[in-house]
N, C-alpha and C positions, 0 to 999 in steps of 0.2 A: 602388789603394793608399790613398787617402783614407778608405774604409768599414775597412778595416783599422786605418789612425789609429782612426778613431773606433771600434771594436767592442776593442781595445787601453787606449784610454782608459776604458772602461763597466766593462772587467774590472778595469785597474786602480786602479778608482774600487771596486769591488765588493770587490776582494781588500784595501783598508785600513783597512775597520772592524775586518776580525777580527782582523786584525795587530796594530793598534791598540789593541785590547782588548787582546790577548796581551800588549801591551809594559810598559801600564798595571796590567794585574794582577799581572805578576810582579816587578816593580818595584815596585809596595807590598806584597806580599809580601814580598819583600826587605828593604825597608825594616824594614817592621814585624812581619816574624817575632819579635821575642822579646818584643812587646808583645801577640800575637794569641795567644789560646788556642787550644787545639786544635782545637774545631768550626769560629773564623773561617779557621783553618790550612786546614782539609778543604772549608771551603766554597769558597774562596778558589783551589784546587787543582781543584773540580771545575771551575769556573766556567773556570780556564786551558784544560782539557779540552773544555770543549764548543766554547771558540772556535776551538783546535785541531782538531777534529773538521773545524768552519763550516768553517773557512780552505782544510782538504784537500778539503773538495769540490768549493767554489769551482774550483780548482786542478785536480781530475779534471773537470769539465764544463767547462771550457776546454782541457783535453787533449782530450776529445769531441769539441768543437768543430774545432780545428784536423786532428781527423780525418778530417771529416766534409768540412773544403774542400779535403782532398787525395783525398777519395771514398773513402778507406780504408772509411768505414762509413756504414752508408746510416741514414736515420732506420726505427726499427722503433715499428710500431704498436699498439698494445697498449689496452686495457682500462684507465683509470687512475683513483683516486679524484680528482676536482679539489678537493676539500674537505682533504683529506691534504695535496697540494702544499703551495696556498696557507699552510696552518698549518707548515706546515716552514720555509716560506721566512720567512714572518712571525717564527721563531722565531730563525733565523737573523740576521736582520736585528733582532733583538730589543734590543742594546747601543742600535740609535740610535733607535729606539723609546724607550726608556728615556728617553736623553738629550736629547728634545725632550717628553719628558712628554704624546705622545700615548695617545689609545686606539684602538684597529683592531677591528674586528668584522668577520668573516669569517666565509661561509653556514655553518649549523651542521649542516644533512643531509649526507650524502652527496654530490655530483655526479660520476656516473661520465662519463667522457670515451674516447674513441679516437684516441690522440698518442701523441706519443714523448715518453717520461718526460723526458727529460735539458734535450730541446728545450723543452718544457712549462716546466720549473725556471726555465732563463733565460730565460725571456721574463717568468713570474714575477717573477724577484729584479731584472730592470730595472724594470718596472711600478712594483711597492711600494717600490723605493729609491726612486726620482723622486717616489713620491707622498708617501715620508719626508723627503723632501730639500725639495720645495716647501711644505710645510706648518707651518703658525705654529707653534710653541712652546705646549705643548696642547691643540692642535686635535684633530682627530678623521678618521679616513682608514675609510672604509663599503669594505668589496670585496665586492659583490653578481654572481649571475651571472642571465642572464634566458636562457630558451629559448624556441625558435623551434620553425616545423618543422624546420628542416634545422641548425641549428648551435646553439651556447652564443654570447652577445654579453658581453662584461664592460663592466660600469660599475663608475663610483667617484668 
């Protein structure tokens, strides 16, 4: 019961940036509809969009998840870019990026991996929250990966 508290908590931790973003944008939006011209309009609408997007995935890889501890579905493993991930989630998590005015740099080749995409995601988007969450107010957060013979190790 307690690993559920807490894996409960991580999501609900993970699921309030984008909400938050959503609540913020549309509410000055609201606000300052008839002060915003049309491109802040359209900018302003994509941007409700992509947090929209964030949020429903969030949201499907926690339905994953809760499938996967009823064994509905088994982890499948597959061929994946690690360099693709990491940049999705980074992007994702990009509002609070933003709002601590760090910079992230993240490997720029390729790293293909053999995971289970979904699994992969979350263990991502916990990693890089914590590393946005603990870090100073313009710091700087490195996500490097190193190979071995037999595995990928992550630092940071």
């Amino acid at each position: 019961m307690e690993n559920k508290n807490k894996f409960f908590n991580i999501v609900s931790h993970d699921l309030k940036s984008p909400l938050n973003y959503l609540n913020v944008l549309s509410t000055t939006l609201l606000e300052e509809y008839n002060c915003l011209n049309d491109e802040e309009k359209i900018q302003k609408i994509r941007m409700i969009n992509k947090s929209s997007h964030q949020g429903k995935a969030l949201l499907d890889n926690l339905q994953l998840w809760v499938l996967s501890q009823k064994e509905m579905i088994k982890p499948v493993f597959r061929q994946t870019n690690l360099t693709d991930e990491i940049e999705a989630v980074v992007q994702l998590l990009n509002p609070n990026i933003q709002k601590k005015e760090l910079t992230v740099t993240i490997p720029s080749s390729p790293i293909i991996v053999c995971t289970d995409k979904n699994m992969l995601s979350t263990i991502l988007r916990n990693l890089i929250a914590n590393a946005i969450k603990y870090s100073y107010r313009k710091g700087k957060i490195h996500i490097s990966v190193k190979e071995n013979k037999e595995n990928y190790a992550s630092s940071g």
